[in-house]
Structures are given as C-alpha cells and as structure tokens.
LUMKELUM-801086 format. One line per 5 residues: for each residue z, x, y of N, C-alpha, C, O. Coordinates in nm, 4 decimals. Last residue first. Layout:
N
Z X Y Z X Y Z X Y Z X Y ~ ...
//
This chain:
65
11.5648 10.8181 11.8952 11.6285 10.7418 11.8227 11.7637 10.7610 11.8609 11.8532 10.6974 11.8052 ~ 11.2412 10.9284 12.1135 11.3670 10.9447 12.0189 11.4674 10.7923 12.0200 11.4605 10.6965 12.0970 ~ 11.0313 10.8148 12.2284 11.0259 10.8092 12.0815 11.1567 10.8772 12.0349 11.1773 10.8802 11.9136 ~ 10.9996 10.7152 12.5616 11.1024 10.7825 12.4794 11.0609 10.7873 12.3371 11.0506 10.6646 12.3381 ~ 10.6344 10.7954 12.6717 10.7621 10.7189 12.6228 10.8734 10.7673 12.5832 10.8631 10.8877 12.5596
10.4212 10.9079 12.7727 10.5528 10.9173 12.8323 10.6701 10.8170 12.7775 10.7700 10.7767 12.8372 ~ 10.2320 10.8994 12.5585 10.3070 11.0002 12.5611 10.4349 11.0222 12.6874 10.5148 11.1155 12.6961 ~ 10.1832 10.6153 12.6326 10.2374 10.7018 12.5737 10.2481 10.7688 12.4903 10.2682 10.7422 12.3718 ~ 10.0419 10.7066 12.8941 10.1655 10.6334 12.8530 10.1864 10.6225 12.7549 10.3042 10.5982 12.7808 ~ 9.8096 10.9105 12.8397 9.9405 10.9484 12.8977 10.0653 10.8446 12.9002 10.1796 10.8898 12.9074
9.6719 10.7030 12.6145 9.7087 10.8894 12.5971 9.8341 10.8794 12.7021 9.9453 10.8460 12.6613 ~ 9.5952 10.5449 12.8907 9.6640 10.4820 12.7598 9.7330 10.6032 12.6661 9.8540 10.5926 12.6467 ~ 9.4563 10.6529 13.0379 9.5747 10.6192 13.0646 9.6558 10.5957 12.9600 9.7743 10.6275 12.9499 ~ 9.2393 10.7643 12.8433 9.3316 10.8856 12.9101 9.4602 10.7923 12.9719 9.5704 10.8460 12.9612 ~ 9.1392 10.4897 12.7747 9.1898 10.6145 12.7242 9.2559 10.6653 12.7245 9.3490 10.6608 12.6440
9.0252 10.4664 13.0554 9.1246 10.3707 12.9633 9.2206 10.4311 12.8929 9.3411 10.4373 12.9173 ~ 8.8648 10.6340 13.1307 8.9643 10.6274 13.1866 9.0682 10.5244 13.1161 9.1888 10.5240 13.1407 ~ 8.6904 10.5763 12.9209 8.7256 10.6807 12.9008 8.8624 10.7149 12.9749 8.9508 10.7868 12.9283 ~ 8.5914 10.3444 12.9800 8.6498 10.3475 12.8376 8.6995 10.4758 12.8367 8.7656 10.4984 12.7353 ~ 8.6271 10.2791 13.3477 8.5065 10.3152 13.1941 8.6345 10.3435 13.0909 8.7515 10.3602 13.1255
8.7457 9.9943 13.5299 8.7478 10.1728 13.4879 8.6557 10.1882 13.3803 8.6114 10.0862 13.3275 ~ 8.5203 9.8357 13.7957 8.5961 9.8456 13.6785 8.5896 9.9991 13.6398 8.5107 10.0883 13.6708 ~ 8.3222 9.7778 14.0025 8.4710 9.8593 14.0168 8.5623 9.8966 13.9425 8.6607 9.9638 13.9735 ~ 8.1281 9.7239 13.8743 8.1236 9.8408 13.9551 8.2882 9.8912 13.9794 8.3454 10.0001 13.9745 ~ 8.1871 9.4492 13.7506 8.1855 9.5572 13.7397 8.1784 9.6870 13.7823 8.2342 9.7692 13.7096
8.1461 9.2735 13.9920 8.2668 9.3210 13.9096 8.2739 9.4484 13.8539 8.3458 9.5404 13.8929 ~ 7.8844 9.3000 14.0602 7.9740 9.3579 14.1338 8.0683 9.4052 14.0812 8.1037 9.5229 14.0883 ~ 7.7736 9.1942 13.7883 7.7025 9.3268 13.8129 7.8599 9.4039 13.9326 7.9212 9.5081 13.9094 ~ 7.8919 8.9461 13.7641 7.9025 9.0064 13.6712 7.9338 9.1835 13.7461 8.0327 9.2560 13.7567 ~ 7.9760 8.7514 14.0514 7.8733 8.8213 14.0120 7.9353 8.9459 13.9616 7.9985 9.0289 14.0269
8.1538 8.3935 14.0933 8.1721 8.5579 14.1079 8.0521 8.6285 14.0018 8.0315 8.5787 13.8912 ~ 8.1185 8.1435 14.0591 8.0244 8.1932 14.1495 8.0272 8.3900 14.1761 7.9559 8.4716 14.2346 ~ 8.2865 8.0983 13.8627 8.1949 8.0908 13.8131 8.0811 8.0987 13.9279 7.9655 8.0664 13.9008 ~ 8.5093 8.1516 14.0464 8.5323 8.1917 13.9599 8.3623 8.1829 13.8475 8.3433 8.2707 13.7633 ~ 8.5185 7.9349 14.2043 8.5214 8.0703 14.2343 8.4530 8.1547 14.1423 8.3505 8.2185 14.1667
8.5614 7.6890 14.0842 8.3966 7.7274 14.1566 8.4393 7.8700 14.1777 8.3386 7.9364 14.1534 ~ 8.7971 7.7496 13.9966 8.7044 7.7287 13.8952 8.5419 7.7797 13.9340 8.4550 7.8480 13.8798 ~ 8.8955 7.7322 14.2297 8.9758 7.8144 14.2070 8.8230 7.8184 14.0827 8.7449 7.9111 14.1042 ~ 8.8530 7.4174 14.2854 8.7610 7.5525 14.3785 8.8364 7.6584 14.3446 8.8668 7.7133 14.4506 ~ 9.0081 7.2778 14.1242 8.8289 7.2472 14.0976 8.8115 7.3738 14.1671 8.7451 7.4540 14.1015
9.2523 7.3781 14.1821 9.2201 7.4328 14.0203 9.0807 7.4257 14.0210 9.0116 7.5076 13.9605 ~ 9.2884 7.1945 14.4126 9.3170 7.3657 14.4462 9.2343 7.4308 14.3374 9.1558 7.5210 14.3667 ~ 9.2519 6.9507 14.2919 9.1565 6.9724 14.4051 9.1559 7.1366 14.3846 9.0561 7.2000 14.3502 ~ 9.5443 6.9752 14.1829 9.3808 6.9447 14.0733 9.3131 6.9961 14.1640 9.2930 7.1150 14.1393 ~ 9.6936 6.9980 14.3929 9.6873 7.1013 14.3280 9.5514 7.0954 14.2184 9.4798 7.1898 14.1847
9.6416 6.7819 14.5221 9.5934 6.8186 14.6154 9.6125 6.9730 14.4596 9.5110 7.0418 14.4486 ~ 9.5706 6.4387 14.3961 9.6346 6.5388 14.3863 9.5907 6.6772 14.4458 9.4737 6.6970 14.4131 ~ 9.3820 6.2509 14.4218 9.4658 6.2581 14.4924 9.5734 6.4197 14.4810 9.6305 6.4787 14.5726 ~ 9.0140 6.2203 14.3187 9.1383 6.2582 14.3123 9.2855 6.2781 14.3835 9.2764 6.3991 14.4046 ~ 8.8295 6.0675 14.3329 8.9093 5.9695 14.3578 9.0435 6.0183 14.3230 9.1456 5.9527 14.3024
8.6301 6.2823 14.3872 8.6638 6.1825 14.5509 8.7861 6.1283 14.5224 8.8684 6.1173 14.6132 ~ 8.6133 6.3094 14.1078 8.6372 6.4741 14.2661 8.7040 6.3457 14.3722 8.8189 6.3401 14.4159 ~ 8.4599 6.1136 14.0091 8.5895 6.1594 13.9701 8.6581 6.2674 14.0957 8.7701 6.2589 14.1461 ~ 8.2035 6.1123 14.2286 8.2680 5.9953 14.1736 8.4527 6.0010 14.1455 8.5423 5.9422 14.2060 ~ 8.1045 6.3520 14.1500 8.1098 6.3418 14.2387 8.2267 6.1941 14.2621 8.3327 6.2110 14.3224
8.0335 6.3051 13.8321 8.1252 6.4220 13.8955 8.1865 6.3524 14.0057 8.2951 6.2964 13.9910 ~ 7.8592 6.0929 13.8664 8.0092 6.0448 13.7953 8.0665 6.1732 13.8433 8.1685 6.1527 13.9090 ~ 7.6696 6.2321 14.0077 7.7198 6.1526 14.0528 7.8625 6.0922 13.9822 7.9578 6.0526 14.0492 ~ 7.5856 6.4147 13.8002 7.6345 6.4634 13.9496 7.7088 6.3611 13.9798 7.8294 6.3854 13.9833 ~ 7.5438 6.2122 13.6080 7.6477 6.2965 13.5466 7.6838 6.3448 13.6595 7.8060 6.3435 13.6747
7.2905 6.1435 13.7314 7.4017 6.0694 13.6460 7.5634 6.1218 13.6604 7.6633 6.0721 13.7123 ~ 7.1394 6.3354 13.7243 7.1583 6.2455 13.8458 7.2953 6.2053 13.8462 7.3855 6.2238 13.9280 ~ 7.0814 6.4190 13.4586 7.1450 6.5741 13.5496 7.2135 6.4222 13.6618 7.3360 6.4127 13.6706 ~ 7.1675 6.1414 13.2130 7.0371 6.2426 13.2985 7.1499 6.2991 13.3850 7.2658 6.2584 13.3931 ~ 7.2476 6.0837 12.9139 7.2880 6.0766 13.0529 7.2102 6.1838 13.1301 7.2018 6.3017 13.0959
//
C-alpha cells in the first residue's frame, strides 16, 4: 500500500467519524507527537534534584510502629 493510499484511507476513516471524544483522542495524539524532545526537556529536573527530593521524602515519613 503506497504513502497516497494509506493518506487517503486515513483521511477516509477521520471524516466518517462521529464521535466527537475519538475526534478529541486523534488531536490530543497530534499533540503529542508534534511536541519537541529538546524543549521538554529544558524544563525537566536533573537526576540530582530527583534525588534530593526523593532523600527528603523520605526522610519525612513516619517509620515508627
């Protein structure tokens, strides 16, 4: 089945959907595979801040019995 093909049976199945929550899940998906690695990351914590959160909870736990 050639790239043409397969757009078009996409395109085909998408139109003859009725359900408005499937529709919501197709562009929840495009999101999601249009979001860029490099940005994400930038905002993410490093292994070190992980760590240290993970160290201070717990150590804020109860461990008595």
């Amino acid at each position: 089945m050639t790239l043409v093909i397969k757009k078009k049976t996409i395109i085909d199945w998408i139109s003859s959907i009725d359900d408005k929550d499937i529709v919501d899940q197709i562009f929840e998906y495009q999101k999601l595979k249009t979001k860029s690695f490099k940005k994400e990351i930038e905002n993410a914590i490093t292994i070190d801040e992980v760590k240290e959160q993970t160290d201070e909870y717990i150590k804020s736990l109860n461990w008595k019995k």
